[in-house]
FIKOLZA-1660 file (N, C-alpha, C; in steps of 0.1 Angstrom, whole numbers, plus 5000, padded with zeros to 4 digits):
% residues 174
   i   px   py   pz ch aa at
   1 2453 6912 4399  A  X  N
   1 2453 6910 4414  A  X CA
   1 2457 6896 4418  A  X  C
   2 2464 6895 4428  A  X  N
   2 2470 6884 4433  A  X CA
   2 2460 6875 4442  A  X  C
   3 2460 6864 4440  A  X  N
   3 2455 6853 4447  A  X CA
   3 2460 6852 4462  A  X  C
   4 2448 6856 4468  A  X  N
   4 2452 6855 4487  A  X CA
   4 2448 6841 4492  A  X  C
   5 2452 6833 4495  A  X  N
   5 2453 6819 4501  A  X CA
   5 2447 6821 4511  A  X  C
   6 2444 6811 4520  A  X  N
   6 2436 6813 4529  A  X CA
   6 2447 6805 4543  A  X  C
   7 2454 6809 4549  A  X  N
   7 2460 6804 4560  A  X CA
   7 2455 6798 4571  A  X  C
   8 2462 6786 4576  A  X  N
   8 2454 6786 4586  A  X CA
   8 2462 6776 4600  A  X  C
   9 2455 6774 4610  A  X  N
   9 2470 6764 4619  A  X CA
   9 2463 6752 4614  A  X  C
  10 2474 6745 4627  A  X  N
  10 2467 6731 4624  A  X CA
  10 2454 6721 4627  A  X  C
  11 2446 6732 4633  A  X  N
  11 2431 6725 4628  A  X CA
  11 2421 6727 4621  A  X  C
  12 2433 6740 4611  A  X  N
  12 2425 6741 4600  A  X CA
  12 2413 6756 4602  A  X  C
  13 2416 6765 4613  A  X  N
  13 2410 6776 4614  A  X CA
  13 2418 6786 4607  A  X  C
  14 2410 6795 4603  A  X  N
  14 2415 6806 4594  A  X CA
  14 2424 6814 4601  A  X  C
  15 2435 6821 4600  A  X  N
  15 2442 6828 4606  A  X CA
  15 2452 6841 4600  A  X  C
  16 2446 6841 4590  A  X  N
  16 2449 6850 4579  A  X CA
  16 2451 6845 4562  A  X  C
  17 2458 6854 4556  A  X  N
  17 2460 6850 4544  A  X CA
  17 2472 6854 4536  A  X  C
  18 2472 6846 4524  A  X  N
  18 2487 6848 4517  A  X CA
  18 2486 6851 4505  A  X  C
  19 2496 6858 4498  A  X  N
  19 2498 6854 4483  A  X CA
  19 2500 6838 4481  A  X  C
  20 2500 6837 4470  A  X  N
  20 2495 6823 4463  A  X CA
  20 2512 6816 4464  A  X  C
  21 2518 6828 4454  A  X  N
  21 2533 6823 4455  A  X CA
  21 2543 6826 4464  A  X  C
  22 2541 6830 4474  A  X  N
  22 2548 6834 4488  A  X CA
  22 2539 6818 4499  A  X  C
  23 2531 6815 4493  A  X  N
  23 2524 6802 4502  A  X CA
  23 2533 6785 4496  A  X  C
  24 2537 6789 4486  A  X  N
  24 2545 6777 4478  A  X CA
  24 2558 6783 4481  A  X  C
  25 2564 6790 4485  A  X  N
  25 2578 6792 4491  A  X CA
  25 2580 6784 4500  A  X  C
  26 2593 6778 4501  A  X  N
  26 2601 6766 4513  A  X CA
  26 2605 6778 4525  A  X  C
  27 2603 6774 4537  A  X  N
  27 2593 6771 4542  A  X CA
  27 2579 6777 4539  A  X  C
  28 2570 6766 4536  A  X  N
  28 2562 6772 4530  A  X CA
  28 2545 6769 4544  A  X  C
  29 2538 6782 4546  A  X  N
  29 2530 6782 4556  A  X CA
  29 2521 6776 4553  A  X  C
  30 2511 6767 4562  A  X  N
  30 2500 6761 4563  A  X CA
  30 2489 6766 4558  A  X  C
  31 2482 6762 4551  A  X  N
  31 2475 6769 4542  A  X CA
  31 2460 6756 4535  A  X  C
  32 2452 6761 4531  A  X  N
  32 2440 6754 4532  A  X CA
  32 2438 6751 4514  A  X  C
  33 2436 6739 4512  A  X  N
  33 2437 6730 4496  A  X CA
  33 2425 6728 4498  A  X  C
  34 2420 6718 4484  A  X  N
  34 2411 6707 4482  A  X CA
  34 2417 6702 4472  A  X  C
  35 2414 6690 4470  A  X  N
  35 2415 6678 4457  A  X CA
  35 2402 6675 4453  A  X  C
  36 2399 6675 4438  A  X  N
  36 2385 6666 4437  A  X CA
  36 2388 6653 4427  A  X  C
  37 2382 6648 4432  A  X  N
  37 2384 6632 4426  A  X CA
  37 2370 6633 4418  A  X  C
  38 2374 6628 4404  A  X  N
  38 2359 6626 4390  A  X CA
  38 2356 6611 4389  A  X  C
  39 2348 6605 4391  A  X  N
  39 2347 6594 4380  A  X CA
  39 2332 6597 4374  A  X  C
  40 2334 6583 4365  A  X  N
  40 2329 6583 4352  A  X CA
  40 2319 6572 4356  A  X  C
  41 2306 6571 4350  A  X  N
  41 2296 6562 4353  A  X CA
  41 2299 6543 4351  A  X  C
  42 2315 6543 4343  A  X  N
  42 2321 6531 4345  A  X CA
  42 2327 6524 4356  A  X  C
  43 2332 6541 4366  A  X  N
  43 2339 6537 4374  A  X CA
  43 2353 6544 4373  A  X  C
  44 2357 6546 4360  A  X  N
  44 2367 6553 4359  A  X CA
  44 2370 6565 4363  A  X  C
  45 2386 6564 4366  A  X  N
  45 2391 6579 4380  A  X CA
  45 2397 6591 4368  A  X  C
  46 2390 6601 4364  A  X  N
  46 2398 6613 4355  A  X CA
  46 2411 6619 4364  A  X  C
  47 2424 6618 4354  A  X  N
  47 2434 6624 4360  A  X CA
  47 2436 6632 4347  A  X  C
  48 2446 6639 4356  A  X  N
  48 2455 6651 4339  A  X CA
  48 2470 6652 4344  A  X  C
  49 2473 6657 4332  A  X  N
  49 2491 6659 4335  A  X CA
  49 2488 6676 4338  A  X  C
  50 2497 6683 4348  A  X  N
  50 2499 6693 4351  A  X CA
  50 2509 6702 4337  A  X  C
  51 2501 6714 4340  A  X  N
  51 2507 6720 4324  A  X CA
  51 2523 6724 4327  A  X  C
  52 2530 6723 4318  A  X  N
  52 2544 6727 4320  A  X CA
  52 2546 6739 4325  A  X  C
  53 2537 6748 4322  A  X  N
  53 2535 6762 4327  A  X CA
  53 2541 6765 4343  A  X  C
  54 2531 6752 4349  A  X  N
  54 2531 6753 4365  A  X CA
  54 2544 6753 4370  A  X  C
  55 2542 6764 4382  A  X  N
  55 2556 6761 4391  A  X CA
  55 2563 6751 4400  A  X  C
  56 2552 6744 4404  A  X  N
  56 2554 6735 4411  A  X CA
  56 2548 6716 4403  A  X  C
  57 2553 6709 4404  A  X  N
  57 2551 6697 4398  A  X CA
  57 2546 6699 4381  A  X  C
  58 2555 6708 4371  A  X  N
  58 2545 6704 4360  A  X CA
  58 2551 6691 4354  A  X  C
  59 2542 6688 4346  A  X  N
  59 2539 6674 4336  A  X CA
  59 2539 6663 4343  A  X  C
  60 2535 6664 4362  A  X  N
  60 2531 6655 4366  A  X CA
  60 2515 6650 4367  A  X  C
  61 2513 6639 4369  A  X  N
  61 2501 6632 4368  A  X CA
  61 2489 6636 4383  A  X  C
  62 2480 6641 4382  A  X  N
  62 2474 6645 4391  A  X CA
  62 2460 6638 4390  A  X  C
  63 2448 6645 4404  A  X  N
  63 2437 6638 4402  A  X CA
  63 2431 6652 4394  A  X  C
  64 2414 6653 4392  A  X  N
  64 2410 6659 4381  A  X CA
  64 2411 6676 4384  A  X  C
  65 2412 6676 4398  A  X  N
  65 2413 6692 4404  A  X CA
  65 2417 6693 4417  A  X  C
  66 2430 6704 4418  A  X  N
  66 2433 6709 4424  A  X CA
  66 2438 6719 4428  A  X  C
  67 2431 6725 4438  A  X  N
  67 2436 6743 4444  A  X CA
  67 2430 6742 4454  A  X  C
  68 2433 6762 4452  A  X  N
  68 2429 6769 4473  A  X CA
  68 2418 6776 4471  A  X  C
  69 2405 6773 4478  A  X  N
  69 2400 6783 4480  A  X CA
  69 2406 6799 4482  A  X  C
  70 2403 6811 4476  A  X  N
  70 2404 6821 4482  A  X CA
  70 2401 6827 4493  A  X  C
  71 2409 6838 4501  A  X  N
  71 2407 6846 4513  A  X CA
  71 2395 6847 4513  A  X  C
  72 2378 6844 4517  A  X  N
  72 2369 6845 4521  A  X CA
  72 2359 6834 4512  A  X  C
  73 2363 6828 4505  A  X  N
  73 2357 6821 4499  A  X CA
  73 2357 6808 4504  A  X  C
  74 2344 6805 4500  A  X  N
  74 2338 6789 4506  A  X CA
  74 2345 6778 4500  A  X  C
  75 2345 6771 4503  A  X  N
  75 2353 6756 4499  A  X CA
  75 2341 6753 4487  A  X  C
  76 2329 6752 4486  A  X  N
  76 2320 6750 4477  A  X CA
  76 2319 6760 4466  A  X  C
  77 2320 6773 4468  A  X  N
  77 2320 6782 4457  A  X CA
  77 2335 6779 4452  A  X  C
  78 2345 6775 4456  A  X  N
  78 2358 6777 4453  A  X CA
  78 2358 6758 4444  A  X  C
  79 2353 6751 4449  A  X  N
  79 2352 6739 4440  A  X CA
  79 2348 6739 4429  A  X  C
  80 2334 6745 4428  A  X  N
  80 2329 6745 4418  A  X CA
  80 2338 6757 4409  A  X  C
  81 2341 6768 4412  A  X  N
  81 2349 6776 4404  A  X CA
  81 2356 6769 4394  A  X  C
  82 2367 6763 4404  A  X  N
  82 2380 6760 4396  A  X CA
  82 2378 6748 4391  A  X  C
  83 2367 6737 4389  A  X  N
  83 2364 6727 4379  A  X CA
  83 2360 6735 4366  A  X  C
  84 2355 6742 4369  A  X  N
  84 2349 6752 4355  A  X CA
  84 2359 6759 4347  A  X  C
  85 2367 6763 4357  A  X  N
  85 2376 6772 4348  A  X CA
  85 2389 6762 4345  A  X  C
  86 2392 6752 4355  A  X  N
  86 2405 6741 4347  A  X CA
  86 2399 6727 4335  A  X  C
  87 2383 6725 4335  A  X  N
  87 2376 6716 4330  A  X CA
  87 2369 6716 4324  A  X  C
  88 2357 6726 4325  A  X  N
  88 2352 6732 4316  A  X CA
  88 2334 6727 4323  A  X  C
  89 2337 6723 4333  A  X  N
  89 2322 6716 4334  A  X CA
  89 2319 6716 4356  A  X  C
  90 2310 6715 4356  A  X  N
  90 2305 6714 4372  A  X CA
  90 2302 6703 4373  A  X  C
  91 2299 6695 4383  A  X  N
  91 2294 6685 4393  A  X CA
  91 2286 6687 4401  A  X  C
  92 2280 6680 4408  A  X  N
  92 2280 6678 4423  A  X CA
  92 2287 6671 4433  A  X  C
  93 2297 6674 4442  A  X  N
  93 2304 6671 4445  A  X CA
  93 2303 6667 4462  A  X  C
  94 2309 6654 4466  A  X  N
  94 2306 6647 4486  A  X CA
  94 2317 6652 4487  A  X  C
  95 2319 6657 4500  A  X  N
  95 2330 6659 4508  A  X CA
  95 2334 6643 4513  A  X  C
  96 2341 6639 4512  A  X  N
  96 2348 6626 4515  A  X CA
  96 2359 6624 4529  A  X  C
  97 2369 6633 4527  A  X  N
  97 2379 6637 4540  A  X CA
  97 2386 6649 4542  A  X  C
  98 2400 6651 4547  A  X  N
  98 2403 6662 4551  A  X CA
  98 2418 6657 4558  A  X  C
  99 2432 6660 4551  A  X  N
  99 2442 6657 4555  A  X CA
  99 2455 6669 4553  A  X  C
 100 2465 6662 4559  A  X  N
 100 2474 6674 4560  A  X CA
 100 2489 6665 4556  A  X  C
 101 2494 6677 4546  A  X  N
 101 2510 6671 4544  A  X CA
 101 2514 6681 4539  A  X  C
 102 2530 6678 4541  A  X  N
 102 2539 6687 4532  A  X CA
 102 2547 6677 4520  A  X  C
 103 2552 6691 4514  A  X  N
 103 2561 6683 4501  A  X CA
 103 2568 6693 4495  A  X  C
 104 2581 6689 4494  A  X  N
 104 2593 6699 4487  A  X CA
 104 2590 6694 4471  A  X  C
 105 2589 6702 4462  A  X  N
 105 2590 6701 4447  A  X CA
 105 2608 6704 4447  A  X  C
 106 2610 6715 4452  A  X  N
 106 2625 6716 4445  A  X CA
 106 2633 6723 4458  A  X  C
 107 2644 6734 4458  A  X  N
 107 2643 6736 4471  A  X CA
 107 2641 6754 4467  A  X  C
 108 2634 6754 4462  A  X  N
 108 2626 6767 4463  A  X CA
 108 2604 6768 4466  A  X  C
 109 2603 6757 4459  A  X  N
 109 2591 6755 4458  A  X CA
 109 2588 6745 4464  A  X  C
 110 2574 6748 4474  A  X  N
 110 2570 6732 4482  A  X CA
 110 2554 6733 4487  A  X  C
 111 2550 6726 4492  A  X  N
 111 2535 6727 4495  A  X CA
 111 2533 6726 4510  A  X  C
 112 2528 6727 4520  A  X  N
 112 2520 6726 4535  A  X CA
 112 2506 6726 4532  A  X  C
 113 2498 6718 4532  A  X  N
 113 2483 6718 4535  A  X CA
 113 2478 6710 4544  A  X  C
 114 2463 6719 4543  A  X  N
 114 2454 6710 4547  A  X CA
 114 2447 6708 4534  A  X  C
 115 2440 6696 4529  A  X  N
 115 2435 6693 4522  A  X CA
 115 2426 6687 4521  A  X  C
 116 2413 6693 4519  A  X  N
 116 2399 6688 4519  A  X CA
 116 2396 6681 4504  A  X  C
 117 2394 6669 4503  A  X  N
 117 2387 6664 4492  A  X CA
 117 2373 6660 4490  A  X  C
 118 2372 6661 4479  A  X  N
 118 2356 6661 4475  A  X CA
 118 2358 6649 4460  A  X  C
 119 2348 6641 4460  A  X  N
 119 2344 6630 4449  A  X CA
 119 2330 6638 4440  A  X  C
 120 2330 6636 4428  A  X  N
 120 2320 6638 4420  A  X CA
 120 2320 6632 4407  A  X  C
 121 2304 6626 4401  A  X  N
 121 2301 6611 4390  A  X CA
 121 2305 6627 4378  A  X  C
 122 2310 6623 4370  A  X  N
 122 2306 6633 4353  A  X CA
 122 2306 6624 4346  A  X  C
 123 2301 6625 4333  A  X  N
 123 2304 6618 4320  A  X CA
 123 2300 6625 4309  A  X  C
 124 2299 6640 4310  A  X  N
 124 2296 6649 4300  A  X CA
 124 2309 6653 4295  A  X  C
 125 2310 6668 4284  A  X  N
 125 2321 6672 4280  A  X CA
 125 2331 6678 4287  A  X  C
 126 2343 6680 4285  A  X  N
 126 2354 6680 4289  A  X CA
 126 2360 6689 4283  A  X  C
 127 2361 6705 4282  A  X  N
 127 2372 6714 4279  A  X CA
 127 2382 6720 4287  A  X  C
 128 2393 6716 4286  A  X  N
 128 2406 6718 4302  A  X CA
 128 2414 6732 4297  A  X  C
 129 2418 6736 4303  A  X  N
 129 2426 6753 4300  A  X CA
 129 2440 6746 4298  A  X  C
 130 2445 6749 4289  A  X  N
 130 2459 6745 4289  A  X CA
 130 2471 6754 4296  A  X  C
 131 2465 6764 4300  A  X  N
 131 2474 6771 4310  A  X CA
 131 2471 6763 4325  A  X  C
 132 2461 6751 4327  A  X  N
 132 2468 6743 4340  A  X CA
 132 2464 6729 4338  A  X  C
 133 2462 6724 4322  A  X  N
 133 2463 6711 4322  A  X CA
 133 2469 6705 4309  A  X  C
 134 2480 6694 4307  A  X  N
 134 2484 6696 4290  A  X CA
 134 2475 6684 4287  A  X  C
 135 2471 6673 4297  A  X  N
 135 2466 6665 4291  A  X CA
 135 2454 6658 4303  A  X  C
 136 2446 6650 4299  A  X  N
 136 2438 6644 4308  A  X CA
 136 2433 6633 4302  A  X  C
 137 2426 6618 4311  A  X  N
 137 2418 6612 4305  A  X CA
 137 2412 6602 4318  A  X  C
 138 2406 6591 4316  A  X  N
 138 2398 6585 4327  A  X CA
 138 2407 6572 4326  A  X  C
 139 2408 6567 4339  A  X  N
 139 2413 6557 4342  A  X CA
 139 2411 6543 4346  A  X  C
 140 2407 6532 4342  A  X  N
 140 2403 6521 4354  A  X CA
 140 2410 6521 4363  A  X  C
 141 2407 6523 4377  A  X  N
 141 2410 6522 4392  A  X CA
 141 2422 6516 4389  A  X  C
 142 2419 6499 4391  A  X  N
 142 2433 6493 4394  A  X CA
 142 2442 6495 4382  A  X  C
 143 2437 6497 4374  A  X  N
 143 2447 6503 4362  A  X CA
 143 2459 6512 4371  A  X  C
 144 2453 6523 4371  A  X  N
 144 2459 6535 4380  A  X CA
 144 2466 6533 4395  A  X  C
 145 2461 6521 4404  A  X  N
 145 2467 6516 4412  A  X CA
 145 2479 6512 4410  A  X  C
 146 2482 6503 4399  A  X  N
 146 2491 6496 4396  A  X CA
 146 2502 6509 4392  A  X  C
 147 2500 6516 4382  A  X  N
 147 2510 6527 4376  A  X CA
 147 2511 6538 4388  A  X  C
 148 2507 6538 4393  A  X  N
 148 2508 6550 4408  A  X CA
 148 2518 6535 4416  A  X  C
 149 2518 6525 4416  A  X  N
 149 2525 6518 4426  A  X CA
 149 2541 6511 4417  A  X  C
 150 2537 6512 4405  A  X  N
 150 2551 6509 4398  A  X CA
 150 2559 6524 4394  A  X  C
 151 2553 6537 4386  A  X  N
 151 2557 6551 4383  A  X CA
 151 2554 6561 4396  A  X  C
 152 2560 6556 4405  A  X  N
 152 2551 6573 4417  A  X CA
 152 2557 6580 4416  A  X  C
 153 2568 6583 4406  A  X  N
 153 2576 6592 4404  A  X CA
 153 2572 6603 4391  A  X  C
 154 2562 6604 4386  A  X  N
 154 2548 6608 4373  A  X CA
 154 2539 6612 4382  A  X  C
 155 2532 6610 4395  A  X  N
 155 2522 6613 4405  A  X CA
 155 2529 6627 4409  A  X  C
 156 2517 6629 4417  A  X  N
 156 2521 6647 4429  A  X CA
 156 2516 6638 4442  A  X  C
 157 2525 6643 4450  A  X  N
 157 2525 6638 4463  A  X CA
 157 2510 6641 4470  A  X  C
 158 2504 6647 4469  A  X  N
 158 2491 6646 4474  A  X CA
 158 2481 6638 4469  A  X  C
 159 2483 6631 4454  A  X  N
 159 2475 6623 4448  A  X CA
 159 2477 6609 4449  A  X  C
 160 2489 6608 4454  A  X  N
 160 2498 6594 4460  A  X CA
 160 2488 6594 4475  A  X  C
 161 2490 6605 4479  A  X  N
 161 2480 6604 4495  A  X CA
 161 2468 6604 4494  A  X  C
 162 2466 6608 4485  A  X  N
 162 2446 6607 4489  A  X CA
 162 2440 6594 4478  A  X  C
 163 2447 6592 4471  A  X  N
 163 2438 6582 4463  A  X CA
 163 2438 6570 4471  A  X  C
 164 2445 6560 4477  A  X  N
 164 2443 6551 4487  A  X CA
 164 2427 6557 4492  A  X  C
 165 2424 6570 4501  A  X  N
 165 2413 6567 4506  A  X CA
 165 2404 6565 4498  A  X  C
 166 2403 6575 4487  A  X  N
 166 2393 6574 4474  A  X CA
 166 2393 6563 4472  A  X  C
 167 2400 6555 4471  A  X  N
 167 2395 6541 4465  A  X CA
 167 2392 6535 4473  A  X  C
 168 2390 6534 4491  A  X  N
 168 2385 6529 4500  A  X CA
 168 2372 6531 4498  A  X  C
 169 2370 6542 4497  A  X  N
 169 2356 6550 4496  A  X CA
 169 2346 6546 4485  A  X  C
 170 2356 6545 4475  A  X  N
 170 2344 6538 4459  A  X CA
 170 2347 6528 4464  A  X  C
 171 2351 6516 4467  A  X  N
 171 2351 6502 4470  A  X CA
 171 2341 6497 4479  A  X  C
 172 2342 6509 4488  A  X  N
 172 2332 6509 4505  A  X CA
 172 2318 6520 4504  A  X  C
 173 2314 6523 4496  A  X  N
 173 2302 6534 4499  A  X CA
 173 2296 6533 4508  A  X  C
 174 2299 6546 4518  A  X  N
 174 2288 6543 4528  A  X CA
 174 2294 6542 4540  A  X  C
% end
């Protein structure tokens, strides 16, 4: 069964739904994301390389989880899902923000969202599906600052956008 996306305009109300890969089509419809950002009781930010498998950005460098909720599904059941099934492990997870962009991967494949992110602490085990991760590990912040500001060309354009706030956010709690 195919993955129905959750559509939506632009303030983010529901307005129907899509297949998954007809939603990554150029022009590709507005459609409702999350990011979750991991750190580690050091402080360190878990990223992974996207599996080569993927149609859109693979063996690019990402934050620890990313997808769509499904057609009726909660942004909370749908978070916790897909850490489990790309990770191996749950959180508890803050809602932090909520932004919107596009991005052409190629001129077939591209992204429109809205994108809700969520932060959550782990330092337990770690099993990633290699059908949507080839590699992962934890990062010191400005470590990752720096190689996102010298390589942004190894990043996914959403993780170029949202980690600035993330790191406003771990810098600023509160």
């Amino acid at each position: 069964m195919a993955d129905l996306l959750i559509l939506v305009d632009k303030d983010d109300n529901p307005v129907g739904s899509g297949e998954k890969t007809q939603c990554h089509l150029i022009p590709a419809p507005l459609h409702r994301a999350f990011s979750i950002f991991i750190v580690n009781s050091k402080g360190e930010i878990l990223i992974h390389k996207r599996s080569a498998l993927k149609k859109t950005w693979p063996g690019f460098w990402t934050n620890a989880c990313c997808s769509h909720p499904r057609a009726g599904e909660s942004l909370e059941i749908a978070t916790e899902r897909r850490l489990q099934e790309e990770l191996g492990f749950t959180a508890p997870l803050q809602y932090l923000f909520t932004f919107k962009y596009e991005a052409e991967y190629d001129q077939e494949y591209g992204e429109k969202e809205i994108d809700h992110v969520f932060l959550g602490l782990y330092d337990g085990r770690i099993t990633h599906d290699p059908d949507e991760i080839d590699d992962w590990r934890f990062v010191e912040a400005d470590e990752l600052k720096t190689d996102i500001e010298t390589c942004p060309e190894i990043y996914t354009p959403w993780f170029k956008l949202a980690m600035p706030l993330v790191m406003n956010h771990l810098n600023n709690p509160g």
